[in-house]
C-alpha positions in Angstrom: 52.4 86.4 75.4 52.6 84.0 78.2 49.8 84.0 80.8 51.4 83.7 84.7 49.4 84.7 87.2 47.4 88.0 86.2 50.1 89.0 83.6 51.0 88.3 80.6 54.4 88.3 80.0 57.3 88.3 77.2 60.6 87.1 77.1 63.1 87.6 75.5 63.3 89.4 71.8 59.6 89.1 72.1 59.9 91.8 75.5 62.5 93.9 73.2 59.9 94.4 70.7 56.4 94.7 73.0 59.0 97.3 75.3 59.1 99.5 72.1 55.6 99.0 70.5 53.3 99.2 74.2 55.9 101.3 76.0 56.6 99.0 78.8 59.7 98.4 80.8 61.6 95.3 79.7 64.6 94.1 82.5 66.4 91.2 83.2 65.2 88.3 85.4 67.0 85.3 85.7 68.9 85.8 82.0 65.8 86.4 80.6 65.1 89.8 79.5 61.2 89.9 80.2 57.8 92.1 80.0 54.6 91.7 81.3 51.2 93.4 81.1 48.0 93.1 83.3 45.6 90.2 82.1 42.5 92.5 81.8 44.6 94.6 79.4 45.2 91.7 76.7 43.0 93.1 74.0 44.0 96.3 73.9 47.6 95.1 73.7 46.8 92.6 71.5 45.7 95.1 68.8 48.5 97.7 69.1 50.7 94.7 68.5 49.2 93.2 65.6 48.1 97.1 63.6 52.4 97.1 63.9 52.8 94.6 61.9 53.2 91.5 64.6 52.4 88.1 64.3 51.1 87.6 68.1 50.5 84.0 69.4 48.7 84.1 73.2 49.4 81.4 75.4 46.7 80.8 78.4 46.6 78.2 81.0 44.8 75.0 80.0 43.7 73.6 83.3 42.1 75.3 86.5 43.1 74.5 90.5 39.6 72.9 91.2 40.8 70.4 88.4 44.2 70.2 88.8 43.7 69.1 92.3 41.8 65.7 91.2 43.9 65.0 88.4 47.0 63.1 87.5 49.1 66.2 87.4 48.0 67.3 90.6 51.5 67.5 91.2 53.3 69.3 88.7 52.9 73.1 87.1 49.7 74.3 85.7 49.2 73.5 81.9 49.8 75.6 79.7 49.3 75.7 75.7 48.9 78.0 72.5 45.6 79.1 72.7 45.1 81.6 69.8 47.1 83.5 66.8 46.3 87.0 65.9 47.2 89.1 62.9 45.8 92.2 61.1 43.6 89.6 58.6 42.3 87.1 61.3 41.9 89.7 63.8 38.1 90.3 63.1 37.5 86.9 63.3 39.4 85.6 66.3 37.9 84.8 69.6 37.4 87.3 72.1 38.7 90.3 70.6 36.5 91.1 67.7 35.3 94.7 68.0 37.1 95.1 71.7 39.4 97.8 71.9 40.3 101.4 70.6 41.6 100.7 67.2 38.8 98.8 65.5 38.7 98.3 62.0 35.3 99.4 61.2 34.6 99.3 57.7 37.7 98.9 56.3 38.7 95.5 54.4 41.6 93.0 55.9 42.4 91.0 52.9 44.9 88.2 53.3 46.4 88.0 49.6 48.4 85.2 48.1 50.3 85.4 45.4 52.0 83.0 42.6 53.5 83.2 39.2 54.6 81.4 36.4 56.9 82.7 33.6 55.4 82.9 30.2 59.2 83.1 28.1 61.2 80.5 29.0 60.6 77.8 27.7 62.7 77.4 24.2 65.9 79.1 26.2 68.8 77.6 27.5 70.0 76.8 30.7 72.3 79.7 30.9 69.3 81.6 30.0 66.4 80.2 31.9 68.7 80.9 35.1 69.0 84.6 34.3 65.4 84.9 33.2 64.4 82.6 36.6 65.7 86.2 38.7 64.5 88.3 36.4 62.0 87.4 33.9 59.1 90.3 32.7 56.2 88.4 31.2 54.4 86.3 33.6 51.3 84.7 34.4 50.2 86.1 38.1 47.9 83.6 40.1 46.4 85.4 43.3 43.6 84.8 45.9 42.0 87.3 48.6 40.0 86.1 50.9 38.9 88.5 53.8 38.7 86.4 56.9 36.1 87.9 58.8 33.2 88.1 55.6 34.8 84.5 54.0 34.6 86.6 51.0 37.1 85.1 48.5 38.4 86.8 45.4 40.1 84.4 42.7 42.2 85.5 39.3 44.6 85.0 37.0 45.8 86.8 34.2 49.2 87.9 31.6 51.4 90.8 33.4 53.4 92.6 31.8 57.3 93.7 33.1 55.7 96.9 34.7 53.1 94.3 36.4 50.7 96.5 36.0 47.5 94.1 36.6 49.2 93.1 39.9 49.4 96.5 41.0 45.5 97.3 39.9 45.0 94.3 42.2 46.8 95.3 45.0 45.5 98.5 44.8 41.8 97.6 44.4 42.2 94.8 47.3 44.2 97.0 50.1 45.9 93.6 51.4 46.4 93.9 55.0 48.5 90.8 54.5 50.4 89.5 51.6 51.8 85.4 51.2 54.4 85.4 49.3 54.1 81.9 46.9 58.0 81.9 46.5 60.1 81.4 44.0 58.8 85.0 42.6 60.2 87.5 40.0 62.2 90.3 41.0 59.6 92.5 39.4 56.9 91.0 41.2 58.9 91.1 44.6 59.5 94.5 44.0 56.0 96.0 43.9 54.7 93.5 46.6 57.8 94.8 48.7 57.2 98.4 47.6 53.4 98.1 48.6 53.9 96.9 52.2 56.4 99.4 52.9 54.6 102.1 51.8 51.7 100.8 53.2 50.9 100.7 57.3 53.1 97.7 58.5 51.8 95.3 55.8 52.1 91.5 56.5 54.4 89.5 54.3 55.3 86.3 54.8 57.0 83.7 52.2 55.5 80.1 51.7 57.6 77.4 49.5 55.5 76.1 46.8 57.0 73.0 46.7 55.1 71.4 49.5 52.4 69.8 47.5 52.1 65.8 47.7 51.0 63.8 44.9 48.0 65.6 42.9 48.8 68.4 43.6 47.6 71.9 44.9 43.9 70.6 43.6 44.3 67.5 44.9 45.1 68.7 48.6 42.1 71.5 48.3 40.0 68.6 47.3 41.1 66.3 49.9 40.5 68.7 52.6 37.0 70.0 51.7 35.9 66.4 51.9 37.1 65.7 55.0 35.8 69.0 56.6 32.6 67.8 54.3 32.3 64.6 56.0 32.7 66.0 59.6 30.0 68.2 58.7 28.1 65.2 57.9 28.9 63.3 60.9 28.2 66.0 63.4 24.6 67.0 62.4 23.9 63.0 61.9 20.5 62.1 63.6 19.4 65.9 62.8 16.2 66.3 61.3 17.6 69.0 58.9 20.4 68.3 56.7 23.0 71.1 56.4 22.1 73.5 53.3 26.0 73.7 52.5 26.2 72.0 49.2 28.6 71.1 47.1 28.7 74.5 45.2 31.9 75.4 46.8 34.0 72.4 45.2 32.3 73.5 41.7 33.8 76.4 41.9 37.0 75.5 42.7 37.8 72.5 40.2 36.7 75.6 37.6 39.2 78.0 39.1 42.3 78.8 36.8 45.4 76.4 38.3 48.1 79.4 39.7 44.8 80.5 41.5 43.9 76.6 43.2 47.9 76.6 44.3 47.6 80.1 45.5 44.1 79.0 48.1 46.0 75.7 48.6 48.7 78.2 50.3 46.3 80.3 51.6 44.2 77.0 53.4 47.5 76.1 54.6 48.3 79.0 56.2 45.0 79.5 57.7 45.1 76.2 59.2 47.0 77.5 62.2 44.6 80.2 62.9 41.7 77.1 62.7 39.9 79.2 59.9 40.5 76.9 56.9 37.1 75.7 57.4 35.3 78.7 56.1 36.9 78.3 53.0 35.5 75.0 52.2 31.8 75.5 53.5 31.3 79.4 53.8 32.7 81.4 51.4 31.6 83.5 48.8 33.6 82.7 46.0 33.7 85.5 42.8 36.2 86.1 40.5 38.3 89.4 40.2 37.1 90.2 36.6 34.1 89.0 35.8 32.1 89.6 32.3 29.2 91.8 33.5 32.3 94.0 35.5 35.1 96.3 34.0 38.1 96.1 35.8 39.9 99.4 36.6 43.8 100.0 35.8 46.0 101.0 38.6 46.7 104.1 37.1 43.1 104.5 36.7 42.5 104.0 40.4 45.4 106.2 41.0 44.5 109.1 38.6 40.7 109.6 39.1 41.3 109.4 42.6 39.1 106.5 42.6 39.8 105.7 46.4 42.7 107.7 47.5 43.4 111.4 47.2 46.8 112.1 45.6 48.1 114.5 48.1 48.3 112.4 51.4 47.0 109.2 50.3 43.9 109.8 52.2 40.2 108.5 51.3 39.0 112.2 52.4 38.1 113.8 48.7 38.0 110.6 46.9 35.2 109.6 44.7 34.2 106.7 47.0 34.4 109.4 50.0 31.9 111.6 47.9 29.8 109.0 46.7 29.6 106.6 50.4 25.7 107.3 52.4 25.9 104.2 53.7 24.7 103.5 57.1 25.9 100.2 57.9 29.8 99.0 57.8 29.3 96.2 55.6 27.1 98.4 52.9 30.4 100.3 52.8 32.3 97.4 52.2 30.3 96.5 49.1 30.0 99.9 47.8 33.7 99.8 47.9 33.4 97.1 45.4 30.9 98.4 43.5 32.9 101.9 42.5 36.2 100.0 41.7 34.4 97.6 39.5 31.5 99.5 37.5 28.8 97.5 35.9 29.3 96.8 32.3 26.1 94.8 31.6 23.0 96.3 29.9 20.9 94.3 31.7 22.0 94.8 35.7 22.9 98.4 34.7 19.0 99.1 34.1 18.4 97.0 37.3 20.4 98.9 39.1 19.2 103.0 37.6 16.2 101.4 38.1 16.3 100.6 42.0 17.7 103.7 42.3 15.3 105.9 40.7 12.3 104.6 42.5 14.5 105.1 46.1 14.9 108.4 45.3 11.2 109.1 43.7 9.7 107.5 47.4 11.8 110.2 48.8 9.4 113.0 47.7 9.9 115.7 44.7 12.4 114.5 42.5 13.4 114.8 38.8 11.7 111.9 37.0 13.4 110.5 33.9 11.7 111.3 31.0 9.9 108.2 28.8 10.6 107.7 25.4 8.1 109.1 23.9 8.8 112.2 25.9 12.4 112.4 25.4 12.4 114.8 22.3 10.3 117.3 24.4 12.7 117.4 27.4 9.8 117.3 29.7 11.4 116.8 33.3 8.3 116.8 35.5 7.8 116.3 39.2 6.7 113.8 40.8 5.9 112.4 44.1 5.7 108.9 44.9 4.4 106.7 47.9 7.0 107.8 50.8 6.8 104.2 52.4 9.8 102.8 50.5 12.5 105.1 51.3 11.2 106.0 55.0 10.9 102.5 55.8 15.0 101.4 54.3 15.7 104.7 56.1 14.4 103.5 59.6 16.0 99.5 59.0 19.1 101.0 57.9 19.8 103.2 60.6 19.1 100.7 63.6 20.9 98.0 61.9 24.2 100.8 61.5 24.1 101.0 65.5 23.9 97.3 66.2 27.2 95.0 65.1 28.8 94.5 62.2 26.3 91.4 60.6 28.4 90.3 58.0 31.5 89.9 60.3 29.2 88.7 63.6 27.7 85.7 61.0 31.0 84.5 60.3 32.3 84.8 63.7 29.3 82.2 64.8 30.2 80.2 61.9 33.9 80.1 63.3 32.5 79.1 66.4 34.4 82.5 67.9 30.9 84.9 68.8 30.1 85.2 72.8 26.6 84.7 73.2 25.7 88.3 73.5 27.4 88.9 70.1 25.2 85.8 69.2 21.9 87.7 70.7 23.0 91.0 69.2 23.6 89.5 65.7 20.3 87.2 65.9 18.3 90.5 66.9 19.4 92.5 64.1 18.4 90.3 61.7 15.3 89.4 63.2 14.4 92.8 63.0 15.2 93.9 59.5 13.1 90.7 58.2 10.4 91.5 60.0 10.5 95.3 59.0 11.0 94.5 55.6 8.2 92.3 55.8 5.5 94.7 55.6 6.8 95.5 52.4 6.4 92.1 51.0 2.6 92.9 52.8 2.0 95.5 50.9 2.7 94.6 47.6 0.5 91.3 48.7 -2.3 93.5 49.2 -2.0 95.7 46.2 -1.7 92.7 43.7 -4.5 91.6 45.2 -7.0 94.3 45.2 -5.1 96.6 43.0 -3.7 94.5 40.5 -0.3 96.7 40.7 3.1 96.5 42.9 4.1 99.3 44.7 7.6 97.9 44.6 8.2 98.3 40.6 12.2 97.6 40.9 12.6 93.7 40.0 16.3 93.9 41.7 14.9 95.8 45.2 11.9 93.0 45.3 14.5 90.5 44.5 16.6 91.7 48.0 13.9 92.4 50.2 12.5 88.9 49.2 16.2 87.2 50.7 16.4 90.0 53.4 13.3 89.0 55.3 12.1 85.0 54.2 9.9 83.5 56.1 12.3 81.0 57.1 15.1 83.1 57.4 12.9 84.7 60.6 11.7 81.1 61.6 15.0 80.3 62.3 16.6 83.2 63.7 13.5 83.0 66.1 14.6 79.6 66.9 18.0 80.4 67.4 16.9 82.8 69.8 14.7 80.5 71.7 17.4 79.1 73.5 19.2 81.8 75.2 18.4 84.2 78.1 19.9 87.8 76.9 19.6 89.2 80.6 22.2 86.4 81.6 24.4 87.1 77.9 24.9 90.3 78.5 25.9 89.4 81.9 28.6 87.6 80.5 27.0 84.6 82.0 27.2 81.2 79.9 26.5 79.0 82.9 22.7 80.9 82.5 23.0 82.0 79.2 22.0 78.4 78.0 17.8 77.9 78.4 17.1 74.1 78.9 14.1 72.9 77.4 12.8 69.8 75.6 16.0 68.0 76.0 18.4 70.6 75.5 21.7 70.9 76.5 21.0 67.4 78.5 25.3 67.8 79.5 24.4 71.2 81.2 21.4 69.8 82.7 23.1 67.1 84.9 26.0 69.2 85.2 23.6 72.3 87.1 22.2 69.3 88.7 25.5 68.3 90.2 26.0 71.9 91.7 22.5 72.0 93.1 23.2 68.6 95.0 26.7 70.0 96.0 25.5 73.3 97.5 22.4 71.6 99.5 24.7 68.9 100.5 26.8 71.8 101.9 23.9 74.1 103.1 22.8 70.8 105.2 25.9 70.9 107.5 24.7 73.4 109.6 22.6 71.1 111.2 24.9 68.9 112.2 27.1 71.3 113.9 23.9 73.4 115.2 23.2 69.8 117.2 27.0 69.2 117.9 27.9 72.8 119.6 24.0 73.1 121.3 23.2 76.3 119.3 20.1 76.7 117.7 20.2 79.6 116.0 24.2 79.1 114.7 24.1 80.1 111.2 26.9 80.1 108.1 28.4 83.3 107.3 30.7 84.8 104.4 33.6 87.3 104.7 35.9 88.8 102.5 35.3 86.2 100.3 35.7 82.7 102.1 32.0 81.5 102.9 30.3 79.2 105.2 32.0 80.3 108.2 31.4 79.2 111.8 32.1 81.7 113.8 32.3 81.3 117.4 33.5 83.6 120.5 37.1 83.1 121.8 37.0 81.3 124.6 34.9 78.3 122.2 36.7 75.1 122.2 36.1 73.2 118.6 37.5 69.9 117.4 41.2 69.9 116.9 40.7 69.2 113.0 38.8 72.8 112.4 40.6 74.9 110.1 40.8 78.6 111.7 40.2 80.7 108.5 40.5 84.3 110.0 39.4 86.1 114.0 38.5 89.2 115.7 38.9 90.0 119.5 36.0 88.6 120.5 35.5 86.1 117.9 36.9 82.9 115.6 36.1 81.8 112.4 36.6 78.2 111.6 36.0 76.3 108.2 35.1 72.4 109.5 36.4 69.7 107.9 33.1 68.4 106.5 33.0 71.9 105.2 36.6 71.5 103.8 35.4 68.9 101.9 32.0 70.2 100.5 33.8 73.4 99.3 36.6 71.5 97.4 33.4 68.9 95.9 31.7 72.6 95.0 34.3 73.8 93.1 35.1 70.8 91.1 31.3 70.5 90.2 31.3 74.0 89.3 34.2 74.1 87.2 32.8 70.3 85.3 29.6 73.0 84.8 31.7 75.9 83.2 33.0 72.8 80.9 30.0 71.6 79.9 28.4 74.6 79.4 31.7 75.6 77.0 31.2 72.3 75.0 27.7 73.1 74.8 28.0 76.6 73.4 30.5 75.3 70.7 28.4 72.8 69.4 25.5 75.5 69.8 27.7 77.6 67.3 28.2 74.8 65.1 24.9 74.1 64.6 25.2 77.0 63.1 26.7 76.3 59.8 23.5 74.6 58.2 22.0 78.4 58.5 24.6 79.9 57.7 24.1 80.4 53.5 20.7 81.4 54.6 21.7 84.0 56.6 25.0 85.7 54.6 22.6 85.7 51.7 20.4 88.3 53.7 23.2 90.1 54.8 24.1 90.6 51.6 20.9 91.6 50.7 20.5 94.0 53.3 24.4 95.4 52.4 23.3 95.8 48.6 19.7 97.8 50.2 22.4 100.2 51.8 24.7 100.7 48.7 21.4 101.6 46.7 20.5 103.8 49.2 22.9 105.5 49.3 23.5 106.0 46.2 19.6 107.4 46.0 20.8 109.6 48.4 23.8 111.1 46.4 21.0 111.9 43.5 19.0 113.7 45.8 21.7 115.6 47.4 23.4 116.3 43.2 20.1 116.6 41.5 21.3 113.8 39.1 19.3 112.5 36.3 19.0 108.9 35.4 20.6 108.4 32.4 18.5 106.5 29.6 19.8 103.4 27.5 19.1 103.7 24.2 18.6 100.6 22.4 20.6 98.1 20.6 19.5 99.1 17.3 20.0 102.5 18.2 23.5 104.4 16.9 25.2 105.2 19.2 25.8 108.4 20.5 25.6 110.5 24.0 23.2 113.3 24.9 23.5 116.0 27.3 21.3 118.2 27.9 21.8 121.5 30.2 25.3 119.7 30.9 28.4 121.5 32.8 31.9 121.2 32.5 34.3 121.9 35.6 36.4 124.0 33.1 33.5 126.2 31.7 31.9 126.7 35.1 
């Protein structure tokens, strides 16, 4: 999409395909067979083109006319260059199109998935053999990565497949990929379900990277390489800062432990990002887990598939599924994690009692509800009633709803951190957050108080005291405060950045001398009036504006004015004229005011990467409040089931499993 004028047009194949997809007219002009669109209409083209499948690359002009006019090229066309890439993973996380248009993504996950392989029974064959088996070998080892662009969260594994590839499908399945890379050469098996999954699913992604691009040392070596350079410019741009970034060196740790097929799979993925400038995320941001982890199970595809874990089996819908049934969440990003949390069930004693317990006392703070019995009391089968302190659940009630009408946090965070947030996303995000700590503050009050004069907690869950703790630091509102502090929100939501940014205590010093400039300009130009009040002997002569064009003289007909006046526009009675002092001023306006709208872009960009030192800080309370929501809602689904909180026996205990008063859909 090429920007001329107030369109954006295609040519060629590219108009061929946007003709079909947007239902434009493509023609010929000049051997070119071309499109265009209006330029206020980019994002919502944008989308339609990337949710069918596209790879769309936006090309905008580079330089302005004020500039252009006082610059070497003052001659030549306007330049013009590749100003962003869009597809179905990046989309979120791009620069002015997150959350604009009619087909948002809500909710839903846009995992970009990169795949690799290695064959396990080859070796000891012969040449004949190996190429044979090279096509079409069944055992392999399958090295993947996910990372969803927009969170930075990053999913790692790798793991034996068998010849149906059945852990590759539990992955795909588990994952929803909106994008797949392809670490070629791959198996025919393993090309066949990736194949077989983007064309059944809505125009998947796929595109094929050679994994024979590494220099010496490797995948690791280039990961490595990488995250300390983006290390060291991290370094270098907060240097002479009082506070040193909080990113550590945990990221690295995690990746020199990561299995190798999964390194030379984020090596691929890194590279590939590197065109849409996200790479950085990777190596500072992210949230690193593996796939299977020991306190997880790890559901089979035909699992997932069967129990209608997260699709029904009639239309491949999520309407009747068990995550459908089981999702109260009110914000987007609690659904996100409660997503992960039914396809990978807890398998620990310990965070399995953490997590019944949080529960429980949700649900008990919600009024009458069915306690679990004690141990002592569970030979009697005494369920009694009991009503706890409403505070807890009415106040996670009252957060959770305001924080599901403001933005997406977990996708606004990262968007700062990617330097791609306007500052009234910026505002929006900062408020949200600002809000929920405080709210959940007077929790933290409380239990202050009570330990205090009580000697007891009214928060008895270790796991919800745990997240309301992260959710609302002191620090965490110290600096979202700050952050704050230096923008007007009147002026953001304006779309305004030459007021957005407030100056004070040295701030922005670039935009200081830069609104300086313009001030000098406009009173240098507001000042001409005297001159040619004393020059035409009329006292009252004044500078008007119309239709756009302003200071004006205008003067009756039959005035005679200096040859070099420019006549701008007339009546019948009158002449407008723009002087040639005036000539001058204006051009000396516009230049100041466009050096202003550049300053005050530099300024904002190295505003949002200031960012990054709080930006651990902050995705750790988003998380906190996202894993609030899940147990929420899952409270919720008790209420609304009248389910009992199952008890863990001990370890000593046999085992066995008790039901009491329990119903089977068969028997019913």
């Amino acid at each position: 999409m090429v920007e001329v004028g107030y369109k954006y047009r295609f040519f060629g194949e590219d108009a061929e395909a946007a003709a079909r997809v947007l239902g434009i007219y493509a023609h010929m002009d000049h051997n070119f067979m071309t499109a265009s669109i209006p330029s206020f209409r980019l994002h919502v083209h944008v989308r339609r083109l990337v949710n069918a499948g596209y790879k769309v690359g936006v090309v905008k002009q580079t330089e302005t006319a004020a500039i252009k006019a006082h610059g070497s090229n003052r001659a030549g066309p306007f330049g013009r260059g590749l100003s962003a890439l869009y597809t179905k993973a990046t989309l979120e996380a791009a620069e002015d199109l997150a959350g604009v248009g009619e087909e948002g993504f809500g909710a839903e996950s846009r995992y970009l998935v990169c795949v690799v392989e290695r064959s396990l029974n080859v070796a000891g064959k012969s040449d004949l053999e190996r190429g044979v088996e090279k096509e079409n070998r069944s055992d392999v080892r399958i090295g993947f990565v996910g990372v969803e662009v927009s969170t930075g969260e990053v999913v790692y594994g790798e793991f034996d497949d068998d010849s149906m590839r059945s852990g590759l499908e539990a992955v795909v399945l588990s994952l929803s990929p909106a994008e797949l890379l392809i670490g070629n050469p791959l198996s025919n098996p393993t090309k066949k379900l990736l194949l077989a999954y983007s064309g059944s699913a809505s125009s998947v992604r796929v595109e094929h990277k050679p994994r024979d691009c590494f220099e010496g040392g490797g995948a690791l070596a280039e990961v490595v390489t990488l995250y300390e350079k983006i290390k060291g410019d991290e370094k270098s741009n907060n240097r002479g800062e009082e506070e040193e970034p909080q990113n550590d060196w945990s990221a690295i740790e995690v990746i020199m432990n990561m299995p190798d097929l999964a390194v030379e799979a984020l090596a691929l993925t890194i590279r590939h990002l590197k065109q849409f400038g996200f790479e950085r995320i990777l190596c500072l941001g992210a949230s690193f887990r593996p796939y299977s982890a020991k306190m997880e199970m790890s559901l089979s595809a035909n699992a997932l598939q069967q129990l209608e874990v997260l699709r029904n089996n009639s239309n491949g819908s999520e309407a009747g599924s068990l995550l459908q049934i089981m999702n109260h969440t009110l914000t987007v990003y609690g659904s996100r994690l409660l997503r992960h949390w039914v396809t990978h069930p807890l398998c620990e004693r310990s965070m399995i009692s953490a997590r019944l317990d949080a529960v429980t006392e949700i649900a008990e703070s919600m009024g009458s509800y069915k306690s679990t019995p004690s141990a002592n009391e569970l030979d009697k089968r005494d369920y009694r009633e009991e009503v706890a302190q409403p505070g807890l659940s009415c106040l996670l009630s009252s957060v959770l709803t305001t924080l599901g009408r403001s933005p997406d946090l977990q996708r606004g965070i990262t968007r700062i951190f990617y330097r791609t947030a306007t500052a009234s996303e910026f505002i929006a995000v900062m408020h949200a957050v600002l809000y929920a700590g405080k709210q959940l503050q007077k929790l933290k009050l409380e239990e202050e108080y009570n330990n205090k004069m009580l000697h007891s907690s009214p928060i008895r869950s270790i796991l919800i005291r745990k997240l309301v703790l992260t959710a609302s630091s002191s620090s965490l509102i110290a600096n979202a405060a700050k952050l704050l502090s230096s923008l007007d929100k009147e002026a953001a939501d304006r779309g305004d950045l030459q007021n957005s940014l407030i100056i004070s205590d040295g701030q922005f010093p670039e935009v200081a001398r830069a609104r300086a400039a313009v001030q000098s300009a406009m009173e240098e130009l507001d000042s001409l009036i005297f001159l040619y009040r004393k020059q035409l002997g009329m006292r009252n002569l004044k500078f008007m504006s119309v239709s756009g064009s302003t200071h004006l003289i205008e003067l009756p007909v039959d005035r005679r004015v200096p040859l070099e006046w420019v006549k701008v526009n007339s009546t019948k009675k009158t002449v407008r004229y723009h002087p040639l002092e005036v000539l001058t001023a204006l051009d000396r306006l516009a230049l100041v005011n466009e050096e202003l709208m550049v300053a005050c872009r530099t300024a904002w960009e190295n505003f949002l990467e200031g960012f990054s030192k709080y930006y651990a800080e902050f995705r750790a309370a988003v998380q906190a409040l996202a894993a609030l929501d899940c147990l929420y809602s899952l409270a919720i689904l008790s209420r609304n089931k009248n389910y009992v909180c199952p008890i863990l026996m001990k370890d000593e205990d046999p085992v066995q499993l008790h039901i009491s008063s329990g119903r089977h859909p068969v028997c019913i």
